[in-house]
Residue frames as a rotation matrix with the C-alpha (Angstrom) as fourth column:
UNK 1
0.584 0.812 0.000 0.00
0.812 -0.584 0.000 0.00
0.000 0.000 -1.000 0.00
UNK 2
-0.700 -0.626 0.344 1.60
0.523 -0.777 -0.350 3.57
0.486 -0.065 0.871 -0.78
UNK 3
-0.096 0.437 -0.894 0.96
0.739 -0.570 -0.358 6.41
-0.666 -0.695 -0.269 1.28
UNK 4
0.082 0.363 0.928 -0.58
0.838 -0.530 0.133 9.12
0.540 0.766 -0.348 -0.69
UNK 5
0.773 0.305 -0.557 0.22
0.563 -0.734 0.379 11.71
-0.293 -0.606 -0.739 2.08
UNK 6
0.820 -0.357 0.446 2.30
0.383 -0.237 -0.893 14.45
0.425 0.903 -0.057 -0.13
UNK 7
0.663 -0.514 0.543 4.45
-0.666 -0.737 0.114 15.30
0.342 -0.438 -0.832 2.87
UNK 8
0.882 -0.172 0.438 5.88
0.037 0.953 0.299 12.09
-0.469 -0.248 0.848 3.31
UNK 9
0.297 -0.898 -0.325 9.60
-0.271 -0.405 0.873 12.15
-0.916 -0.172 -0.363 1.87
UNK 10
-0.255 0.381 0.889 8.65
0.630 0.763 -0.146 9.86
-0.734 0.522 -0.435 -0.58
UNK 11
0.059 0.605 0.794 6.13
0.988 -0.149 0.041 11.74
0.143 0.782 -0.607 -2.34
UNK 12
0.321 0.360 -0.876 6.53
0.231 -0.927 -0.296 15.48
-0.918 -0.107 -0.381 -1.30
UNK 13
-0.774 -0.342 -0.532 9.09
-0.371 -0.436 0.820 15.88
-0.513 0.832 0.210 -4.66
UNK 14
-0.872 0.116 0.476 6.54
0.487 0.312 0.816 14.45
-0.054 0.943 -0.328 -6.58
UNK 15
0.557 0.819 -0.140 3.66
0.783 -0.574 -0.238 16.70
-0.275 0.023 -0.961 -5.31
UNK 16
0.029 -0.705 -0.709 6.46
0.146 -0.699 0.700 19.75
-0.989 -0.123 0.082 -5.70
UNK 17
-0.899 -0.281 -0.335 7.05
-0.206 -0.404 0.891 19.27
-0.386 0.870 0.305 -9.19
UNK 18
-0.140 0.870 0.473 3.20
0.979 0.049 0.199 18.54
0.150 0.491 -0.858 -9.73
UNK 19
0.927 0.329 -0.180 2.59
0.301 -0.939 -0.166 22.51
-0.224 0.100 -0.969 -8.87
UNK 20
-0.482 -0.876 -0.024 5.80
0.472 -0.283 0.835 23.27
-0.738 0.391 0.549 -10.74
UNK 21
-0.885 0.082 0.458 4.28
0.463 0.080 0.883 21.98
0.036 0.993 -0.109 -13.82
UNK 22
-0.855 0.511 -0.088 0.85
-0.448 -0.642 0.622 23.57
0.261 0.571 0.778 -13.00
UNK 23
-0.447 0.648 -0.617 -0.70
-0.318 0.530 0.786 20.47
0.836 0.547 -0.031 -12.25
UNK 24
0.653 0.699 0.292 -3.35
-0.435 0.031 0.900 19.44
0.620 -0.715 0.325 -9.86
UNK 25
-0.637 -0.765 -0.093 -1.46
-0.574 0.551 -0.605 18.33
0.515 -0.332 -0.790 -6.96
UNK 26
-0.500 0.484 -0.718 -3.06
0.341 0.872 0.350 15.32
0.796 -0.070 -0.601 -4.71
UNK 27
-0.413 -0.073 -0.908 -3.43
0.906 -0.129 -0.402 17.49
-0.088 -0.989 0.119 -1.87
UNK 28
0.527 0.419 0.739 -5.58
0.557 -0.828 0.073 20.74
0.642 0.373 -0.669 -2.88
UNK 29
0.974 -0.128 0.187 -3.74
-0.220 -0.730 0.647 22.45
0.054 -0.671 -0.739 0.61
UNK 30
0.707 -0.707 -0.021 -0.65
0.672 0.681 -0.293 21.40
0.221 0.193 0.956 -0.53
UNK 31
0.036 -0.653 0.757 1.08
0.157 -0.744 -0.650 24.96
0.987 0.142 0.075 -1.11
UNK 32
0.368 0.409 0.835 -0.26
-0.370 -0.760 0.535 25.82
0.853 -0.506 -0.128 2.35
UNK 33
0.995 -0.004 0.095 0.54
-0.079 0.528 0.846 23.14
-0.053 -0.849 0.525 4.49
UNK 34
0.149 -0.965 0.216 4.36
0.952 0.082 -0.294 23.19
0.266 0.249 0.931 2.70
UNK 35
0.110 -0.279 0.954 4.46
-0.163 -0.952 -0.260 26.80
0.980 -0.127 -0.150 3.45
UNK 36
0.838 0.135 0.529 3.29
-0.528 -0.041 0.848 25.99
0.136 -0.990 0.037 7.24
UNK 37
0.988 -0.098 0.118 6.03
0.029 0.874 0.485 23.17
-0.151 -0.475 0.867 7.31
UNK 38
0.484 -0.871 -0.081 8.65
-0.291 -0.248 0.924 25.34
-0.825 -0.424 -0.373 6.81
UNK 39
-0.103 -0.769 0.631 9.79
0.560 0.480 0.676 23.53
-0.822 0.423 0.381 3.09
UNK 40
-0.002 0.447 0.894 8.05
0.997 -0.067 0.035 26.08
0.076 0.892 -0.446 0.84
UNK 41
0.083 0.428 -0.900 8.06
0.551 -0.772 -0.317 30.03
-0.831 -0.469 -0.300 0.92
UNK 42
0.748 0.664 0.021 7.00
0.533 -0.582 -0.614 33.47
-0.395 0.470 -0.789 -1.38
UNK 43
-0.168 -0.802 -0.573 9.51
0.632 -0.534 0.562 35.26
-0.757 -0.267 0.596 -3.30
UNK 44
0.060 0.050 -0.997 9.73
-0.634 -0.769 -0.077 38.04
-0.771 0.637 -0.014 -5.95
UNK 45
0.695 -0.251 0.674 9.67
0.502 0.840 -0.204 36.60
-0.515 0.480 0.710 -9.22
UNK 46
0.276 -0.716 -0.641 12.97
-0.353 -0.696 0.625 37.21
-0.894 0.053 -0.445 -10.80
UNK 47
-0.247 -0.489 -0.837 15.10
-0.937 -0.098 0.334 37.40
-0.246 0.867 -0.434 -14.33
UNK 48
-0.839 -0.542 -0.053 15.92
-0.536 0.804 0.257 34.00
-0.097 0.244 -0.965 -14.36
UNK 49
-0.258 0.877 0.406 11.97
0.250 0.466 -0.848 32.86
-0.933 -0.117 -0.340 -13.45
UNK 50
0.550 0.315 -0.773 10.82
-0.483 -0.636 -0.602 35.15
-0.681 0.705 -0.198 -16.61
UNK 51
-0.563 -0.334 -0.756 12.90
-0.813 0.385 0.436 33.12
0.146 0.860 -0.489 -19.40
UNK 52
-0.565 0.502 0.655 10.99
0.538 0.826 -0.169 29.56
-0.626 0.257 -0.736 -18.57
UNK 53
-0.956 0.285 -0.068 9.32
-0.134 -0.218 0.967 29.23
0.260 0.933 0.247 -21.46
UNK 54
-0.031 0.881 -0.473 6.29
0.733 0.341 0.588 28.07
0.679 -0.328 -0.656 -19.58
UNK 55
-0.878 -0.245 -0.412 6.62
0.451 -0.131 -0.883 30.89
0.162 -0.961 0.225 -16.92
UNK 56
-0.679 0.734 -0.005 3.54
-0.722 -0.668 -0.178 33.01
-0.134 -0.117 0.984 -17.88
UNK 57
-0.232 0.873 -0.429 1.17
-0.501 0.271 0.822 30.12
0.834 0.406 0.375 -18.48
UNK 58
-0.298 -0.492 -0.818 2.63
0.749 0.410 -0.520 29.14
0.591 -0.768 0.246 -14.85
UNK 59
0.966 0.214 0.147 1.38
0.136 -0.900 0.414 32.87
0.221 -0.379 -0.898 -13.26
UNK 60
-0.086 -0.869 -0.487 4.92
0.897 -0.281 0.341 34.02
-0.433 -0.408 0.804 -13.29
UNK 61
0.443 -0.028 0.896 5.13
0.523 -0.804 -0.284 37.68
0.728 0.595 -0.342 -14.37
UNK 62
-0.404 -0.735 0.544 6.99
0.422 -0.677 -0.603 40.42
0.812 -0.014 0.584 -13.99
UNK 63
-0.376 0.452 0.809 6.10
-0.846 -0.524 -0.100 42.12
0.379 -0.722 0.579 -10.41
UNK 64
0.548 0.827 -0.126 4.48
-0.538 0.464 0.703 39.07
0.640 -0.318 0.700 -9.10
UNK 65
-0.149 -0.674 0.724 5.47
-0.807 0.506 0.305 35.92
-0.571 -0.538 -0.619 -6.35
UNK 66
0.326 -0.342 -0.881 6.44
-0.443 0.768 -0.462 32.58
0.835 0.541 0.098 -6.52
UNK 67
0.863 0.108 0.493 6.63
-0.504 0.164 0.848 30.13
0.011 -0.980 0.197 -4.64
UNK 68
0.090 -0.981 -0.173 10.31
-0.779 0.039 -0.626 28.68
0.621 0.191 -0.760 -3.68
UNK 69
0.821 0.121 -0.558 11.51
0.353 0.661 0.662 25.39
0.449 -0.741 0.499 -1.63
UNK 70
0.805 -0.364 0.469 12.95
-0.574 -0.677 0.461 26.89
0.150 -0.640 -0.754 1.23
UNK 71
-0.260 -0.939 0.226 16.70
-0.944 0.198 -0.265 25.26
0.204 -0.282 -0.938 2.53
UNK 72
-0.387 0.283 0.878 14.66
-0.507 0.730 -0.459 22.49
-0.770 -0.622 -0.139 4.34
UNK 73
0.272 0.958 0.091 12.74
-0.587 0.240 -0.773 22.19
-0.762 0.157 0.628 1.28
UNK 74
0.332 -0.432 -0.839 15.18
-0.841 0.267 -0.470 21.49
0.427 0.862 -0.275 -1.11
UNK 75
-0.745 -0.351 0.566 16.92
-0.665 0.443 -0.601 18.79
-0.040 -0.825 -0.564 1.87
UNK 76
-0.188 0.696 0.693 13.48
-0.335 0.618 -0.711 17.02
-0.923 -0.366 0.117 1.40
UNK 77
0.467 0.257 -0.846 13.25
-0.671 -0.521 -0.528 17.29
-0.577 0.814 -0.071 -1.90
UNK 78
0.263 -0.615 -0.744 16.05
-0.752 0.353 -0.557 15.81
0.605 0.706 -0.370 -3.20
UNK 79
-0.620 -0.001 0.785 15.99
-0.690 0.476 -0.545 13.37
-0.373 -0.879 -0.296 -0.17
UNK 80
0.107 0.907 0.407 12.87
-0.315 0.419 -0.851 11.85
-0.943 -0.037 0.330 -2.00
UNK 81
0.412 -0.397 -0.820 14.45
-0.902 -0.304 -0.307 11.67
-0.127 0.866 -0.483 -5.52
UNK 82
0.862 -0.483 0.153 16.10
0.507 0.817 -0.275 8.11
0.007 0.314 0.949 -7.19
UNK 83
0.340 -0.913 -0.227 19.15
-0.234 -0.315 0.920 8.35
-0.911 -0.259 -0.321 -7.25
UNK 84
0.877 0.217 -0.429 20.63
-0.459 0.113 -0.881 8.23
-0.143 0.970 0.199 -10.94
UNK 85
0.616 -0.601 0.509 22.60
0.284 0.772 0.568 4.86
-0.735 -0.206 0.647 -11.19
């Protein structure tokens, strides 16, 4: 049985890069509860956001936030990741 809870170490990168891409993540309070838990937080969007090619169909724009994985978040993140043999 897998655990479908998106905070799990397991599965948070794969809920993460579901609201990368845009897409529904399993958790509708995902953003929120990652913000509350310290792995997720608001920043300016900047230069480097604004070249993805995908950034404005994403709600990046100029003047606006974004959300970022925070030190911890990235630590989980890539914690949950295969490793590439």
């Amino acid at each position: 049985m897998t655990n479908s809870d998106p905070f799990t170490q397991d599965n948070f990168a794969a809920e993460w890069d579901r609201a990368c891409d845009a897409d529904p993540t399993n958790d509708p309070d995902f953003r929120e509860k990652a913000e509350a838990a310290g792995l997720i937080h608001l920043v300016p969007v900047d230069d480097d956001a604004l070249d993805d090619s995908f950034a404005e169909e994403r709600g990046i724009v100029p003047g606006g936030l974004m959300w970022e994985l925070t030190e911890a978040g990235r630590a989980r993140y890539y914690a949950g990741k295969e490793p590439i043999a």
